[in-house]
N, CA, C and O of each residue as an XYZ file, in Angstrom:
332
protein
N      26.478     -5.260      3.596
C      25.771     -6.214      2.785
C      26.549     -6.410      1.488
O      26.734     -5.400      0.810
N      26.974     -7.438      1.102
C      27.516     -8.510     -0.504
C      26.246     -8.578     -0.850
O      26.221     -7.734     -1.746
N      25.275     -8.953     -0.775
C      24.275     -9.966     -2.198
C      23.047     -9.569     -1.532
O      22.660     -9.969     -0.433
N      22.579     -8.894     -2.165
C      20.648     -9.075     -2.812
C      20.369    -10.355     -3.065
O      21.127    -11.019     -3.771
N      19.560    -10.732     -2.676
C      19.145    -11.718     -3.127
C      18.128    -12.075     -3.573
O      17.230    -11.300     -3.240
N      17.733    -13.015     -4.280
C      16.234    -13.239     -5.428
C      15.523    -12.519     -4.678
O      15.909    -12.234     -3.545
N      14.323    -12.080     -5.185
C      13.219    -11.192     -4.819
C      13.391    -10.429     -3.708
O      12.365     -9.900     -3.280
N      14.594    -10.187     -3.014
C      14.550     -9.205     -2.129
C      13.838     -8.100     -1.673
O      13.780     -7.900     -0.460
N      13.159     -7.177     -2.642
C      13.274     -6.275     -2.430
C      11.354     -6.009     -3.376
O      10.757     -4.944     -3.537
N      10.859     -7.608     -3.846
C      10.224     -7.658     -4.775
C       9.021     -6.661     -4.347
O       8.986     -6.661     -3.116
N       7.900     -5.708     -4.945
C       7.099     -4.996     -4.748
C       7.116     -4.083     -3.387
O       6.191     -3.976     -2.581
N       8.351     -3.478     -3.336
C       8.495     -2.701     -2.534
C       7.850     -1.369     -2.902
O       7.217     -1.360     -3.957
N       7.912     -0.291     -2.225
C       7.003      1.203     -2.741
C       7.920      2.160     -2.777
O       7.578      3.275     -3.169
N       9.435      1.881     -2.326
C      10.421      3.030     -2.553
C      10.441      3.614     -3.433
O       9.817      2.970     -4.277
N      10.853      4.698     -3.930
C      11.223      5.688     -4.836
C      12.777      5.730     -5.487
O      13.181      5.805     -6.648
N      13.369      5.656     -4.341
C      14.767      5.481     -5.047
C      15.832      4.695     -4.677
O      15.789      4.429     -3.476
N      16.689      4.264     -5.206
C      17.719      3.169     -4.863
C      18.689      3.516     -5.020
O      18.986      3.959     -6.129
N      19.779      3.467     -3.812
C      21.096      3.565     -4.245
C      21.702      2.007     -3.465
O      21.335      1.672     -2.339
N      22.721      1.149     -4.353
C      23.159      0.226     -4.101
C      24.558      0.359     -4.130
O      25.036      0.473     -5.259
N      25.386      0.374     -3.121
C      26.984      0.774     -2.833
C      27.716     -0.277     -3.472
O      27.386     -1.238     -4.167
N      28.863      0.196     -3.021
C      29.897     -0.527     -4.064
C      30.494     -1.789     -3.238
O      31.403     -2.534     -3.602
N      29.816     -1.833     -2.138
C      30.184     -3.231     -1.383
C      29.476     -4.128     -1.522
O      29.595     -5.127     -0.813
N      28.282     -3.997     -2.737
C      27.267     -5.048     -3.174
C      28.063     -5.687     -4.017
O      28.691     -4.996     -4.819
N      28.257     -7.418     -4.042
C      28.978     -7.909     -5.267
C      28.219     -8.897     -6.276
O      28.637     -9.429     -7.305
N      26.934     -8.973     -5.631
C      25.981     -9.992     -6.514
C      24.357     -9.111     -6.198
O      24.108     -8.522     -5.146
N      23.652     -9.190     -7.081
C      22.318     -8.984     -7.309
C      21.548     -9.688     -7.746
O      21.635     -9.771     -8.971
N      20.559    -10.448     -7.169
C      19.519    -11.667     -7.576
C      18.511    -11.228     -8.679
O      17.987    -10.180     -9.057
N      18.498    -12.765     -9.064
C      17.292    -12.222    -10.227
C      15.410    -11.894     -9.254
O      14.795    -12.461     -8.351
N      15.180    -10.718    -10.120
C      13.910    -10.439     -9.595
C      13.975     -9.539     -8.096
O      13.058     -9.514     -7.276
N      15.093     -8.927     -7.985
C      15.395     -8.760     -6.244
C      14.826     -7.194     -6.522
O      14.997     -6.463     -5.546
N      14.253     -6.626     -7.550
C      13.563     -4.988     -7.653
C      12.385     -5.067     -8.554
O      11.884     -4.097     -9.122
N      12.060     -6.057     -8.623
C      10.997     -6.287     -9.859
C       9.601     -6.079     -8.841
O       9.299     -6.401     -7.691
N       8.797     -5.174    -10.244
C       7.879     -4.753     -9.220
C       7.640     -3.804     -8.887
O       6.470     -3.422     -8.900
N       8.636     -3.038     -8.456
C       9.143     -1.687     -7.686
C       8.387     -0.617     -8.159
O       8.926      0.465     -8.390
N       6.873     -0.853     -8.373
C       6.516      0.248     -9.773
C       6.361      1.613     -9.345
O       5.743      2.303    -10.155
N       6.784      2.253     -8.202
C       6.779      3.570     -8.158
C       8.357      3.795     -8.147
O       8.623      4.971     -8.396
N       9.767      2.789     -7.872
C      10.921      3.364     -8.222
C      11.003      4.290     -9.287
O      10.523      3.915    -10.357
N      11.475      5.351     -9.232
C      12.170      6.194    -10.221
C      13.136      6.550    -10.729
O      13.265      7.061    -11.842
N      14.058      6.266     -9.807
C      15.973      6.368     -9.842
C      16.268      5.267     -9.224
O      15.807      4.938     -8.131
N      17.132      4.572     -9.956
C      18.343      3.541     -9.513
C      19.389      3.861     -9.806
O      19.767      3.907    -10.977
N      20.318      4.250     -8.498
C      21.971      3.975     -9.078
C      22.308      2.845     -8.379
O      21.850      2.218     -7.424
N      23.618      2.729     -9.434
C      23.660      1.333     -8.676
C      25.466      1.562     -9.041
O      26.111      1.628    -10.088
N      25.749      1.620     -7.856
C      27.505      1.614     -7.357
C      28.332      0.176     -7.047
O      29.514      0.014     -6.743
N      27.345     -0.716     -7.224
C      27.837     -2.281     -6.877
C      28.534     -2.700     -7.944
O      28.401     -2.446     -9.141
N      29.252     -3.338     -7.392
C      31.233     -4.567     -8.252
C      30.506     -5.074     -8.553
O      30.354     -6.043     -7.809
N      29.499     -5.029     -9.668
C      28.526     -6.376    -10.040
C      29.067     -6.767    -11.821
O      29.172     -5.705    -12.435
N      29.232     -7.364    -12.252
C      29.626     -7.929    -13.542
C      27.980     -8.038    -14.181
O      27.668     -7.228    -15.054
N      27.223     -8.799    -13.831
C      25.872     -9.110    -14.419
C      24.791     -8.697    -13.649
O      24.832     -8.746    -12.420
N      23.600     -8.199    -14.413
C      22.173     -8.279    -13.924
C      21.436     -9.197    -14.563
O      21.356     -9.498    -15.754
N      20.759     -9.713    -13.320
C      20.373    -11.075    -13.651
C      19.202    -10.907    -14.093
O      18.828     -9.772    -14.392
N      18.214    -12.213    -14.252
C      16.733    -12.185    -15.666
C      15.670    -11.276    -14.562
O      15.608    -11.746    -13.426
N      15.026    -10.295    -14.780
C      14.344     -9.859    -14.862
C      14.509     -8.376    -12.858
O      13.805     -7.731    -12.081
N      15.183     -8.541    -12.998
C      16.265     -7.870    -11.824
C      14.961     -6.089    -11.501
O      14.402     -5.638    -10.501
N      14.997     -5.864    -12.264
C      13.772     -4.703    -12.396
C      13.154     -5.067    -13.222
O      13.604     -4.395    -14.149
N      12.344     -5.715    -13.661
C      10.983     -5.985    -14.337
C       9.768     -5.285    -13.596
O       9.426     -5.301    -12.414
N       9.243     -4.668    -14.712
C       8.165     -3.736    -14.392
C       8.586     -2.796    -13.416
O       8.174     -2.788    -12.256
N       9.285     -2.124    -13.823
C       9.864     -0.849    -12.396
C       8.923      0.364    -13.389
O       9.727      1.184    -13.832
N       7.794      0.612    -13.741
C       6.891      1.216    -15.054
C       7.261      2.672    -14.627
O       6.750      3.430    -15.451
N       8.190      3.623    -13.326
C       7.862      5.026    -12.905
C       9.455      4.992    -12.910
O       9.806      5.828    -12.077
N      10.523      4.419    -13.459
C      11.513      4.612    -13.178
C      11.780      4.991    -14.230
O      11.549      4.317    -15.233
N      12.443      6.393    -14.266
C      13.150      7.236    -15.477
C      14.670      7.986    -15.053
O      15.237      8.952    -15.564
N      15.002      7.232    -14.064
C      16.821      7.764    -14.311
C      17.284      6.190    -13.525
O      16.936      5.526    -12.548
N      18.306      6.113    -14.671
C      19.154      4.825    -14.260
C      20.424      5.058    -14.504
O      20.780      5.421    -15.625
N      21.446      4.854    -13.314
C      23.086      4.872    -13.139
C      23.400      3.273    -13.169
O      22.920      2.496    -12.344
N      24.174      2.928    -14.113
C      24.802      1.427    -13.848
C      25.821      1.675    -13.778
O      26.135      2.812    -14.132
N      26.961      0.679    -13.246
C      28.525      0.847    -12.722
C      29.192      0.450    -13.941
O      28.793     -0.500    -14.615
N      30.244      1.185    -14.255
C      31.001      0.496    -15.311
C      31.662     -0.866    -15.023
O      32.092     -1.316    -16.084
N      31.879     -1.608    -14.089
C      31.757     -2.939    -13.966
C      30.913     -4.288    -14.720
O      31.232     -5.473    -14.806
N      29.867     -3.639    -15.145
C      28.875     -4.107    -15.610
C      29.120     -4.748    -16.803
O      29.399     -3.835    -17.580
N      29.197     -6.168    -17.606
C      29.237     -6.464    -18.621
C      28.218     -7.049    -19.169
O      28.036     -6.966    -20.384
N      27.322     -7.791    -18.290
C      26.268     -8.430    -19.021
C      24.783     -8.278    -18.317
O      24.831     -8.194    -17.089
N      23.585     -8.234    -18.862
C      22.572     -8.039    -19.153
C      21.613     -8.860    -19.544
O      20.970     -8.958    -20.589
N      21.619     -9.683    -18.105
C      20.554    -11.114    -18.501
C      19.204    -10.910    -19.413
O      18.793     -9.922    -20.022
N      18.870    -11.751    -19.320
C      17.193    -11.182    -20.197
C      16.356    -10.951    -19.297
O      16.367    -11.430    -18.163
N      15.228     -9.860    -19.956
C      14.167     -9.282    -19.606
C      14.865     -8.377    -18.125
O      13.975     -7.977    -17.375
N      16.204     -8.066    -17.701
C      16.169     -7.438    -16.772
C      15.730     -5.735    -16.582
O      15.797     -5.034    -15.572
N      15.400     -5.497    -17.563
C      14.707     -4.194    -17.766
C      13.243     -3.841    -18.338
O      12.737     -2.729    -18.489
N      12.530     -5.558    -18.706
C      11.403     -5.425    -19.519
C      10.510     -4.622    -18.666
O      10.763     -4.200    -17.537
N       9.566     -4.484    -19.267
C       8.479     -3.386    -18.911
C       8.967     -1.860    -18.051
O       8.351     -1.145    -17.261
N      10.395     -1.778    -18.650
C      10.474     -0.380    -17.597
C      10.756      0.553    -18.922
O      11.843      0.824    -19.433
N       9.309      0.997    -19.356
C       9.276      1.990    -21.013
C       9.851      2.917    -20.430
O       9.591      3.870    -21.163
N      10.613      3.394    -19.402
C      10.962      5.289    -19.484
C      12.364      5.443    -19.475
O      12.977      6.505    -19.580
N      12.856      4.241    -19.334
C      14.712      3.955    -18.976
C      15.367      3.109    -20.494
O      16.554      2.792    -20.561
């Protein structure tokens, strides 16, 4: 899998995420929701997270981003108080 895509993944009940490094795009809203996630790493060639990408992830308290990473759409982390 290349690309997540918009809401993919929206109100899922997983716990944890790992996203490999053969991911090269991530949609906006594609983990939002996720409110029992707790860990995201995320190993994907991704340059940007898009607007609201984990919004409300409210149980997630460990986050790995890739040093690839330069930008940080808006609200892609709102409501996640523990990260």
């Amino acid at each position: 899998m290349q690309e997540i895509g918009n809401y993919a993944f929206y109100e899922n009940d997983f716990e944890f995420l790992r996203i490999p490094e053969s991911v090269t795009e991530i949609g906006s809203h594609a983990f939002a929701e996720c409110q029992k996630m707790k860990t995201a790493i995320i190993k994907a060639n991704i340059t940007t997270l898009k607007p609201r990408t984990f919004f409300n992830c409210i149980d997630m308290v460990k986050l790995q981003l890739p040093k690839t990473l330069t930008t940080v759409e808006e609200q892609a982390f709102s409501a996640c108080q523990q990260v």
